[in-house]
N, C-alpha and C positions, 0 to 999 in steps of 0.2 A: 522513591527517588527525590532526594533532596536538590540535587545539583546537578550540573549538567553531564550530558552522559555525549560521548562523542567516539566515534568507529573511523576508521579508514579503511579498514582491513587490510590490512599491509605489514600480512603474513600469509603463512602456507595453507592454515586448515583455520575451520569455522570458530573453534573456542568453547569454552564454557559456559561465554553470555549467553549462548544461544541454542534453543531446541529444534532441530530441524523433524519435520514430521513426512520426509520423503528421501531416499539417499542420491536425489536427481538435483539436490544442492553442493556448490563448492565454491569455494576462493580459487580465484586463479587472474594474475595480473593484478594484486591489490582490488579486485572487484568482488563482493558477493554474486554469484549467476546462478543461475537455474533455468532448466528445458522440462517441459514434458513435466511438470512437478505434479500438474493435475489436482489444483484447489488442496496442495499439501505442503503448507509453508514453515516456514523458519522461523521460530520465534525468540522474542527478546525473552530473557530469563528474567531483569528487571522489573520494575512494576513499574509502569504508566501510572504517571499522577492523574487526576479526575482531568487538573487544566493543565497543558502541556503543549510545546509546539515542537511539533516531526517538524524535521530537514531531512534530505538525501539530493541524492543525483541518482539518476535511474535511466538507461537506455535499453530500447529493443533491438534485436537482430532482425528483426520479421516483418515484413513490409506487414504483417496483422496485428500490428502496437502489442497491444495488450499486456499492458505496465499495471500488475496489482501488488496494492498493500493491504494490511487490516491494521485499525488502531481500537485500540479499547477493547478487546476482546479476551480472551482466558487464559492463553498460554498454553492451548492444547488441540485445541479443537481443527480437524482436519476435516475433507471430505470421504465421506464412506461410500462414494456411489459417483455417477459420472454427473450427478449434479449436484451443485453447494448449497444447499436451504437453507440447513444448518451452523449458518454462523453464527458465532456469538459477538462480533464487532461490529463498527462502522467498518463498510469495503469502498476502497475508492478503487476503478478500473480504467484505465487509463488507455482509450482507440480500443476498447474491448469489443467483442463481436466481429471478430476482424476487420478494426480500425474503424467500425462506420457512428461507437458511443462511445462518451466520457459517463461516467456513472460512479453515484456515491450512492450506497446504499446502508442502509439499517438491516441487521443480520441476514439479508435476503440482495443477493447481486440479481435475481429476476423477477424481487418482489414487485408488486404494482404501487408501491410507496418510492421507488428506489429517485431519485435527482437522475435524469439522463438528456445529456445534450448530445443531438443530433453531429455528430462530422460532415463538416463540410468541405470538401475535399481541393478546392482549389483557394481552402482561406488558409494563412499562413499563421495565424495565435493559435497559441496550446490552447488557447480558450475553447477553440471551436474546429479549429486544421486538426487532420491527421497524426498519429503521429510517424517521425521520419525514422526509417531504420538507421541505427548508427548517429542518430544525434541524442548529446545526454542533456538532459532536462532538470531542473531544480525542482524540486516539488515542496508545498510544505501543507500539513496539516495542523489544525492549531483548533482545540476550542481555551476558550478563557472567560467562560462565564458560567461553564458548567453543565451546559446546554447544546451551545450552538455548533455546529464542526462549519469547520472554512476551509477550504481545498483550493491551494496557487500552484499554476506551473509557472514558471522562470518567471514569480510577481503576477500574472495575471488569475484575478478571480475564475474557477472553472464550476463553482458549486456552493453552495453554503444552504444547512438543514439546519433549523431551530427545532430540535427533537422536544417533543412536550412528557417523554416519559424518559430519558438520558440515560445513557448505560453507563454507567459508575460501580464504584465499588467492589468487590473480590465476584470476580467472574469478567469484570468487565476493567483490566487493568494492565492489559499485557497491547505492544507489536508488533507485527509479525511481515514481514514480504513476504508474495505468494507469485504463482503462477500458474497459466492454463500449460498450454502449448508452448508458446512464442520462446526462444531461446531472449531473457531478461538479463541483465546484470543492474548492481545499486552499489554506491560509495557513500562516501562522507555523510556516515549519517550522525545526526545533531539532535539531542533530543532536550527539549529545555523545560522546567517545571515553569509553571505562569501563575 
């Protein structure tokens, strides 16, 4: 991906850009949604550049948040079992655990390496608050050194990992939206090479 790549979805069905790896994905009202997908996401068919910055807008229906993406990862790779070990991305999880962490992790959303901040339940920043059912949130993921991954919601920092082994390269080049349970939907997504 030389250039930027930009979605609305604002049409009837999902497209060609994208492999979905559960049929628990649809467009409906210019939204990408998913319920129930169970760590079995939709992926971009494009290739992620190594530096690159994700945009979306992303809301929960589920007072249990739980807003997941993958960046950098294969372009294939699902869960085979009711837990996700097996990732080949960075995950960021968004009020994951129903609503009580924020968490970026390195191919493991329950590794003991994984970034996780505690919710705070009566603080009102994406940084650290809940998140609200029915409110849509700006997210962006961005590394630009090759390295580091940086995680904003609506501009506030929620994470940042200086990985000292970086997943680049073919395997690590696609992504993808996901989800557990929570009924999710994602719009305007922006993907910009850096």
């Amino acid at each position: 991906m030389t250039a930027a790549f930009r979605d609305s979805f604002s049409r009837d069905a999902l497209g060609e850009d994208y492999r979905p790896t559960s049929p628990q994905w649809r467009v409906l009202d210019g939204q990408l949604c998913g319920r129930g997908a169970r760590n079995r996401p939709v992926w971009l068919r494009r290739r992620l550049p190594p530096n690159a910055r994700v945009e979306f807008s992303a809301l929960s229906r589920s007072p249990d948040g739980d807003i997941k993406v993958e960046a950098w990862g294969d372009g294939a790779t699902h869960a085979t079992s009711s837990s996700y070990r097996d990732a080949t991305s960075y995950l960021v999880v968004f009020g994951g655990w129903k609503n009580r962490l924020h968490v970026l992790a390195r191919l493991d959303e329950h590794g003991a390496e994984r970034i996780a901040v505690e919710v705070e339940p009566t603080v009102g920043s994406p940084g650290r608050g809940p998140v609200i059912p029915g409110r849509v949130y700006r997210f962006r993921i961005e590394r630009a050194d090759g390295r580091t991954v940086r995680w904003f919601v609506d501009e506030v920092l929620v994470a940042s990992f200086a990985d000292p082994a970086p997943l680049t390269g073919a395997g690590h080049d696609h992504f993808a939206f996901n989800d557990w349970d929570a009924e999710v939907c994602f719009d305007d997504l922006v993907i910009t090479p850096l």
